[in-house]
NUVO-621458 format. One line per field, with one value per residue (C-alpha): residue in three letters; y negated, z, x negated. Coordinates in steps of 0.05 Angstrom, whole numbers, plus 5000, padded with zeros to 4 digits. Example, Ala and Ser with C-alpha at 12.3 -4.5 7.8 and 13.67 -1.06 7.14 Angstrom:
residu = (ALA|SER);
Y = (5090|5021);
Z = (5156|5143);
X = (4754|4727);
***
This chain:
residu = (UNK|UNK|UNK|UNK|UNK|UNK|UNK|UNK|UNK|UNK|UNK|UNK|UNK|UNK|UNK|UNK|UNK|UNK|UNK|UNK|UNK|UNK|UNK|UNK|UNK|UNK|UNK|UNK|UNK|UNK|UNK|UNK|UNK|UNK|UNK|UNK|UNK|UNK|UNK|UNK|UNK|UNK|UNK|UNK|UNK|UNK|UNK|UNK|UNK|UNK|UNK|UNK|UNK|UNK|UNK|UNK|UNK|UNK|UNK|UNK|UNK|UNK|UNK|UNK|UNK|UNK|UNK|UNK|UNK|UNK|UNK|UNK|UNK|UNK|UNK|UNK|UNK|UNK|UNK|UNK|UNK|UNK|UNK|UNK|UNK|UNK|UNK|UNK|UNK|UNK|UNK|UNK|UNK|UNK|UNK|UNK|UNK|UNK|UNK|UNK|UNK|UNK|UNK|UNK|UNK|UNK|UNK|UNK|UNK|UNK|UNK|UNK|UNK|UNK|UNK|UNK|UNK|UNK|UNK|UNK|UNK|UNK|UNK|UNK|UNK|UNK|UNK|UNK|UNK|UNK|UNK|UNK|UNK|UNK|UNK|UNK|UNK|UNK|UNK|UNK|UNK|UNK|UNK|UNK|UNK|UNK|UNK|UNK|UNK|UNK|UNK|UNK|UNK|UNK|UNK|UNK|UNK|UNK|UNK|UNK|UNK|UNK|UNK|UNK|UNK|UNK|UNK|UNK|UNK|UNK|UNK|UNK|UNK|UNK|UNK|UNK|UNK|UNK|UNK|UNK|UNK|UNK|UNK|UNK|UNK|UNK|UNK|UNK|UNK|UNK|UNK|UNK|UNK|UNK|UNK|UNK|UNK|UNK|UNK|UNK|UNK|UNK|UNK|UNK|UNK|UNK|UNK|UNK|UNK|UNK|UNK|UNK|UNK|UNK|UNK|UNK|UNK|UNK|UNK|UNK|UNK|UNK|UNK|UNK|UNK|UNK|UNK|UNK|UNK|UNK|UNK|UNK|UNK|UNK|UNK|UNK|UNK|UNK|UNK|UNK|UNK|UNK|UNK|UNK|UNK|UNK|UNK|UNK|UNK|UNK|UNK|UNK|UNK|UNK|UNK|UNK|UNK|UNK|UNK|UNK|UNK|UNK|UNK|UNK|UNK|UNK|UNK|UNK|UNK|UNK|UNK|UNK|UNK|UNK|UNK|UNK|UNK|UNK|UNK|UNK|UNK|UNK|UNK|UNK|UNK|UNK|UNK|UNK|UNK|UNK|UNK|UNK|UNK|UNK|UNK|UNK|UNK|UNK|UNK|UNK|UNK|UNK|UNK|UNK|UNK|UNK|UNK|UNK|UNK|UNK|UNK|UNK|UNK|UNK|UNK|UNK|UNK|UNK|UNK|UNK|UNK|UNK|UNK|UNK|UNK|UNK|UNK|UNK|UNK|UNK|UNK|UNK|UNK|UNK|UNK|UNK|UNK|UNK|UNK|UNK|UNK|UNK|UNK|UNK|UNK|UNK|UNK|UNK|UNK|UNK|UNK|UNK|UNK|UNK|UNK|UNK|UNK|UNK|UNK|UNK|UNK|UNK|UNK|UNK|UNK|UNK|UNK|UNK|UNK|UNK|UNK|UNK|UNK|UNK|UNK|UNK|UNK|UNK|UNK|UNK|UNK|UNK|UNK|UNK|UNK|UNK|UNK|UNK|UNK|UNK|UNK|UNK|UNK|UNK|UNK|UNK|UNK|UNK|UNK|UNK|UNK|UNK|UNK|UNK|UNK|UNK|UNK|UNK|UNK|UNK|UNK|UNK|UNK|UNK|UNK|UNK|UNK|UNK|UNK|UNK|UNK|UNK|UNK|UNK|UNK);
Y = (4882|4865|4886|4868|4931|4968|4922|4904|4940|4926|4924|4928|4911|4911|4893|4934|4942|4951|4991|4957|4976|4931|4895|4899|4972|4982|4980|4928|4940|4951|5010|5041|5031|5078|5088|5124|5195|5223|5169|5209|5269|5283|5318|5266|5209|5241|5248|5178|5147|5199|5176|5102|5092|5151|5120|5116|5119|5183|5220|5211|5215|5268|5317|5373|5439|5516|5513|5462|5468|5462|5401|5372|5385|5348|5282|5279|5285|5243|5189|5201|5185|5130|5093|5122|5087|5016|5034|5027|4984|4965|4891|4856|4842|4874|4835|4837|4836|4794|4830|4801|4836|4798|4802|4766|4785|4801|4774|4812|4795|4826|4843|4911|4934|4987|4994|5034|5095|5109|5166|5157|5156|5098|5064|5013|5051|5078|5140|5140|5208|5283|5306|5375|5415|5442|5359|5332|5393|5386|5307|5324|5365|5305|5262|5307|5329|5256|5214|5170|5133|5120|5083|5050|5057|5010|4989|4934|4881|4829|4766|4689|4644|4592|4634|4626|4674|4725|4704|4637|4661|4693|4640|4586|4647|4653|4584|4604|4635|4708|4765|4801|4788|4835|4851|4932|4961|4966|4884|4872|4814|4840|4790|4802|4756|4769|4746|4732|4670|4693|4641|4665|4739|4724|4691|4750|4798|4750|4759|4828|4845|4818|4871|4945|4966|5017|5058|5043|5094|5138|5188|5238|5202|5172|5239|5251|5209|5225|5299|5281|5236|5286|5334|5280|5275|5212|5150|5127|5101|5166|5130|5075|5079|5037|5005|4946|4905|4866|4821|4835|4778|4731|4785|4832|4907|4932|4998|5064|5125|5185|5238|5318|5364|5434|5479|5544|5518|5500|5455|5492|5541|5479|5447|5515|5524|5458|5482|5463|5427|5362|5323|5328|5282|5279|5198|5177|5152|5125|5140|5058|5063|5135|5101|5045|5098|5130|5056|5057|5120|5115|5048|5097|5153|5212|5210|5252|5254|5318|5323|5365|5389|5335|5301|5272|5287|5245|5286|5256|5262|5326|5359|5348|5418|5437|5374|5386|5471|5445|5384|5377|5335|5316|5258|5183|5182|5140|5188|5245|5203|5200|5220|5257|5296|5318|5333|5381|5410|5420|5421|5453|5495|5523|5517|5527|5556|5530|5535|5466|5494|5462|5519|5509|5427|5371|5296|5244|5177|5151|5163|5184|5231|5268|5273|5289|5340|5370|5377|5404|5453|5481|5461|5404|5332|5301|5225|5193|5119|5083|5081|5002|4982|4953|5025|5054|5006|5019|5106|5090|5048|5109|5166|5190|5218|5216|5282|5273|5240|5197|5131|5093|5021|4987|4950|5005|4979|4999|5048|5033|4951|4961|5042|5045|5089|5129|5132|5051|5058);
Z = (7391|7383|7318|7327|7305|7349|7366|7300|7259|7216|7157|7094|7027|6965|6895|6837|6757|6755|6703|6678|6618|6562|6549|6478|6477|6518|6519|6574|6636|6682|6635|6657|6732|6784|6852|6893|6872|6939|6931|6857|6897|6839|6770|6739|6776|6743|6673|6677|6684|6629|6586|6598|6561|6538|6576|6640|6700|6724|6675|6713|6792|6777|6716|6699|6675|6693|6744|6788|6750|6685|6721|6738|6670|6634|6677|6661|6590|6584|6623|6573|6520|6543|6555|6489|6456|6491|6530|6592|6597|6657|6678|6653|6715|6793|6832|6893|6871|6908|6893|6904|6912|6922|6914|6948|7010|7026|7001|7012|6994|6999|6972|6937|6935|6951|7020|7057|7084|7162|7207|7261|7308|7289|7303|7239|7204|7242|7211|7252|7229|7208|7144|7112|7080|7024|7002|7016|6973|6918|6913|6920|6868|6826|6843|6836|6763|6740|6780|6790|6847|6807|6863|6923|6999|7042|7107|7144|7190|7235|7220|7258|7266|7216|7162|7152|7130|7082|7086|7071|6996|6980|6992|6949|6899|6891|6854|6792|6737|6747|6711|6703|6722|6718|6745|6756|6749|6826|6823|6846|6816|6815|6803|6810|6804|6803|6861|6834|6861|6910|6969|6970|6968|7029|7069|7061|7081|7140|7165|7156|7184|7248|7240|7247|7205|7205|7151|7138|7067|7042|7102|7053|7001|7068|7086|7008|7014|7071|7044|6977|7014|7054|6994|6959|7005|6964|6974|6922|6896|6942|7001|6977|6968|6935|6992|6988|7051|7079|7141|7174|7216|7155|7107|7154|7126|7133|7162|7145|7163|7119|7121|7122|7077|7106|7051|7079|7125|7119|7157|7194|7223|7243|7289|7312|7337|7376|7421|7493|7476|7446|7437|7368|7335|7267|7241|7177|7116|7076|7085|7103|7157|7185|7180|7225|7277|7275|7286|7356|7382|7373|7415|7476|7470|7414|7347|7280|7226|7198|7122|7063|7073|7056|7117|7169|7236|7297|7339|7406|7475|7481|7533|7586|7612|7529|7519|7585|7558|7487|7486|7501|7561|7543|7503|7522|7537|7475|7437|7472|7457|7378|7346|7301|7361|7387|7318|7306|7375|7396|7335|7284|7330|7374|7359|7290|7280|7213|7193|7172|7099|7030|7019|7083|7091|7041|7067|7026|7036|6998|7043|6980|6950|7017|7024|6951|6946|7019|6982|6916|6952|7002|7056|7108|7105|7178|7168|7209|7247|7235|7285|7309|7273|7350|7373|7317|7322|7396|7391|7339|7378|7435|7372|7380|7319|7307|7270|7193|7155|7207|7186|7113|7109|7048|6999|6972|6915|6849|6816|6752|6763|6781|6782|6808|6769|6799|6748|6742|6819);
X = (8883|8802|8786|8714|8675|8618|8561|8525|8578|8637|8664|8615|8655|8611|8631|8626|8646|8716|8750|8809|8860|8852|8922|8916|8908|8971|9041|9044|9002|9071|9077|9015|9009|9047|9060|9002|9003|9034|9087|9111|9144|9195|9178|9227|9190|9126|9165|9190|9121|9096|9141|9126|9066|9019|8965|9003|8946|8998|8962|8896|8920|8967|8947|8994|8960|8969|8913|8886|8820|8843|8887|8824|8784|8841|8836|8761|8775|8831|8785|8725|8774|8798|8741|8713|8776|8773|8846|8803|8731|8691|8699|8617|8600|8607|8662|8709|8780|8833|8910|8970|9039|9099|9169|9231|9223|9140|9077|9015|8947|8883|8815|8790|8720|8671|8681|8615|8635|8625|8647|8707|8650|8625|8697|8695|8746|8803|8845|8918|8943|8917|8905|8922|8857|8895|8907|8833|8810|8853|8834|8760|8767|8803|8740|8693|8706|8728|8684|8716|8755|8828|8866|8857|8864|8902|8865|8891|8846|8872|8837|8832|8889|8856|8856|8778|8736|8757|8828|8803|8780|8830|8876|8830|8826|8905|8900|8865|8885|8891|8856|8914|8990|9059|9118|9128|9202|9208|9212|9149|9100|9026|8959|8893|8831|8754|8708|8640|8611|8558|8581|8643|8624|8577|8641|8671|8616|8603|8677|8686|8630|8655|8716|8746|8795|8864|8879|8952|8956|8902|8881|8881|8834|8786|8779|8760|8706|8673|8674|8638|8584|8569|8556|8506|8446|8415|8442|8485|8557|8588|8576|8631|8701|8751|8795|8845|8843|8889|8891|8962|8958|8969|9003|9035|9058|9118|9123|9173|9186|9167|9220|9220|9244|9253|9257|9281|9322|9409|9436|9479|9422|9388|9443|9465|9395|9402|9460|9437|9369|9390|9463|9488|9545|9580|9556|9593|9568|9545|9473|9457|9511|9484|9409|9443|9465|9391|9361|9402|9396|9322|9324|9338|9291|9283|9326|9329|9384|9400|9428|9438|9502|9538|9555|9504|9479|9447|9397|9384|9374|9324|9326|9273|9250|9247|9190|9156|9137|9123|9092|9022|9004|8939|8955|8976|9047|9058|9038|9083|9137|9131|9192|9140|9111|9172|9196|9132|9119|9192|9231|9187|9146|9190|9264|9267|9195|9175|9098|9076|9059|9073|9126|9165|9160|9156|9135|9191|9172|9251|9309|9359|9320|9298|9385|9388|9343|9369|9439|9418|9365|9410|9367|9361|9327|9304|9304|9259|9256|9197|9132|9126|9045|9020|9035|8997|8934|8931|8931|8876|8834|8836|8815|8891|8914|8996|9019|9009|9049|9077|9085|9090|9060|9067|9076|9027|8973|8994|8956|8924|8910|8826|8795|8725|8677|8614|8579|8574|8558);
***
C-alpha cells in the first residue's frame, strides 16, 4: 500500500503539555490506567478498576451518574480536583511522547501527539468503519464539558524498510531512561519517554508528512473531533487530537474480531430461523476448540458461531440467492464478502430483523464474556473471525467503510499514561 498522503499533505503531529499522574500521589500508576473506555463493557470490569485506586483514569473516560449530564459535570470536577491536588500535573514543557507496549509475544511502539485534524476528503487520515451518533455525541459531550482529550487514538502508518525517519527516533529514544515505566494486570510492560529536542521533532514531522494514516481504534473519538472543530470557528487546540501512531511495518498490530451480543434474541429462535439459508452444525467445546472450527470454515467463505445456550454452533455456507436480494451490489466485492456485511445485511436485517440499537445489539471485543453474558442473558453471542489488516487498508484507501465495529487492532494504548488538555492548547 502507498501511504504517501495527497500532494503536499500528510501527517502533521505537534507536541503539546502532557498531563501526567504524579507517582507519588498514587497508588502505583498500573493502578490508575485502564483499557479504552469502549474496551470496559462489564459493570464489574468498571468496579474492578474503581476499586483499584480512587484516582483510577476510569473515573474520567467513564463517569457514572443518573444522567449523562450530570455524568459529564462529575468528570470535569473530578479533573479540576485533581489537578488542584497535584494527582495529575502537566508535563513543563510541550513534547511528543514515544510509548512502548510489550509483552511476550508483541512489541509495539509508537509516538503520541496532537495530531491536526483533516476531513476524509483530504485522504491523510483514513476511518475504516461507521460510527453510531448516539456514541460520537455522548463522547462530545465528555470533551466538551471536561476539555480535555483523556486517551488516545490508535492510527497506524507504514513506514521505510530502514527504519529512518520517525521510526528511526523512536528507536534511539527506547534507550533512555523512560519517563514513566509499569506493568498493567493484563501482563503488559508500558514506557513512555519525552521527545523534546527540536532535530528530532523535525525528523519526525519531515517523515510523517510524507504519510497517510488508518485509524485502527478510535472511529468513535476521530469522529469526536472533527465534530468539536467544527463547532470552534477560531483556530485553536480543537483542531488537534491526541493520536498514538504506530508504523505497522516495523511494529505490526494484531487484529481481532469484535463479537455480537443479541440481546433479545435465544438461541434457538436464531438457528431455527436459519433453516434453508445457511448449513448449521453442533461444534464441541471448549470455546478454544469451537473458535478453531470458526477459523476453518471461514477459510472457505462466510462463518459465524452461535452461543448462549450452552453448546456451540458453526454458521456457514449462506445461501447464494439470500446474499444476492440483501446485499448491496454497489460495493467492491471484498467488501460484500465481510463476514460483518453478511452478518448485518442478511442476518440482522433480514432473517432475524434486529435494529442495530444499543438495546437490541452489544459490540464485545472478549470472546468469554460475549459467551458468558449470552448464557446468563438468555440470549445469543455471534463470534466473529477476524478481518485480515491488508484488506482493511485497501477498502480505506477506496473511502469504503466496513460496518461498525468490525475489526479490533490492538495492543490498544492504555488509558491514563499521557491526557492532553485544551486548555494548555
Amino acid at each position: 500500500m502507498n501511504t504517501s498522503g495527497p500532494a503536499g499533505r500528510g501527517l502533521r503531529l505537534v507536541p503539546f503539555r502532557g498531563l501526567r499522574y504524579v507517582p507519588e500521589r498514587v497508588g502505583s500508576l498500573a493502578a490508575v490506567t485502564s483499557p479504552p473506555y469502549d474496551v470496559v463493557v462489564r459493570p464489574d470490569g468498571l468496579h474492578h478498576l474503581e476499586s483499584a485506586d480512587p484516582h483510577n483514569i476510569v473515573r474520567l473516560i467513564l463517569p457514572q451518574a443518573d444522567t449523562a449530564a450530570a455524568r459529564n459535570k462529575q468528570a470535569a470536577e473530578t479533573l479540576n480536583h485533581w489537578l488542584a491536588e497535584g494527582i495529575l500535573a502537566p508535563d513543563p514543557e510541550p513534547a511528543l511522547y514515544v510509548y512502548e507496549q510489550r509483552n511476550a509475544e508483541i512489541l509495539q511502539r509508537g509516538i503520541v501527539g496532537a495530531l491536526a485534524l483533516s476531513s476524509p476528503a483530504d485522504g491523510v487520515v483514513l476511518p475504516h468503519e461507521d460510527v453510531m451518533a448516539h456514541v460520537v455525541e455522548d463522547r462530545a459531550d465528555l470533551m466538551r464539558t471536561t476539555a480535555a482529550h483523556l486517551e488516545p487514538l490508535l492510527l497506524t502508518y507504514r513506514g521505510d524498510d530502514d527504519a529512518s525517519g520517525a521510526t528511526g527516533v523512536v528507536e534511539r529514544t527506547v534507550d533512555r531512561p523512560p519517563l514513566l515505566a509499569t506493568t498493567t494486570e493484563d501482563g503488559f510492560r508500558h514506557r513512555l519517554w519525552a521527545v523534546t529536542d527540536p532535530a528530532d521533532r523535525a525528523e519526525i514531522e519531515t517523515d510523517l508528512a510524507r504519510h497517510q494514516a488508518l485509524i485502527a481504534d478510535g472511529h468513535h473519538r476521530w469522529a469526536t473531533y472533527l465534530r468539536l472543530q467544527r463547532e470552534h470557528t477560531v483556530p485553536g487546540p480543537w483542531d488537534f487530537g491526541l493520536v498514538l501512531l504506530v508504523d505497522t511495518h516495523r511494529y505490526p498490530l494484531r487484529v481481532r474480531a469484535i463479537h455480537r451480543l443479541l440481546h433479545r434474541l435465544p438461541v434457538a429462535d436464531a438457528l431455527a430461523a436459519l433453516t434453508g439459508l445457511f448449513r448449521v452444525r453442533a461444534i464441541e467445546g471448549p470455546l478454544p476448540h469451537a473458535m478453531d472450527a470458526l477459523a476453518l470454515a471461514a477459510e472457505e467463505g462466510n462463518a459465524f458461531l452461535l452461543a448462549g445456550d450452552g453448546g456451540f454452533h458453526l454458521v456457514d455456507r449462506p445461501d447464494p440467492a439470500l446474499l444476492h436480494r440483501t446485499v448491496p451490489t454497489d460495493r467492491p466485492a471484498a467488501w460484500r464478502s465481510l463476514d460483518a456485511t453478511v452478518l448485518h445485511a442478511a442476518l440482522l436485517d433480514h432473517v432475524w430483523r434486529i435494529p442495530d440499537s444499543p438495546e437490541h445489539i452489544a459490540y464485545i471485543h472478549d470472546t468469554n464474556a460475549a459467551v458468558e453474558q449470552a448464557e446468563r442473558r438468555d440470549a445469543t453471542a455471534v463470534l466473529m473471525h477476524p478481518v485480515r489488516e491488508d484488506v482493511v487498508r485497501d477498502l480505506a484507501r477506496q473511502g469504503v467503510t466496513m460496518p461498525r465495529k468490525s475489526t479490533s487492532f490492538g495492543p490498544k494504548p492504555a488509558s491514563g499514561l499521557v491526557l492532553r488538555s485544551l486548555a494548555l492548547g
